[in-house]
Steps between C-alpha positions, in 0.01 A plus 500: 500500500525555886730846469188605264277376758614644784562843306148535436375451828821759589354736258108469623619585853627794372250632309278430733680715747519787265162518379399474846237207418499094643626337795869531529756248630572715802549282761437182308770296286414280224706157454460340179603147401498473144511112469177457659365889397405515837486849704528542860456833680675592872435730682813753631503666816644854507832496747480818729902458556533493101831780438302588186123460516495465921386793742831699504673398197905544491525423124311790345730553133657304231876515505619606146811607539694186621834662560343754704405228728770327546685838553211606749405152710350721793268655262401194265504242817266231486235493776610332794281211618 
């Protein structure tokens, strides 16, 4: 019951984010405890330093082709903190 639970509410926020309609979850995260069916929202600041969501972001693609990487590490390096 709780994959099914959470799915829905996974599935809502999307929707809601393609139809362009609601109140998303950006910004917000939503804890649920199931034993008690109790929700709890809190609040998430943005993190200017973030390598992929931050001011300057370093990490700006997916890395597909694994080998490639590991061939290439001054390419695909990971951010430095």
């Amino acid at each position: 019951m709780l994959p099914g639970v959470i799915g829905v509410m996974m599935a809502t926020e999307a929707i809601k984010y393609i139809i362009g309609i609601g109140e998303p979850l950006i910004g917000r995260l939503i804890l649920y405890e199931a034993l008690g069916m109790k929700y709890r929202e809190v609040k998430i600041y943005r993190d200017e330093s973030c390598p992929i969501c931050g001011e300057n972001p370093t990490i700006t693609q997916l890395i597909d082709d694994y080998d490639a990487a590991a061939e290439n590490p001054e390419i695909f390096a990971p951010a430095a903190d």
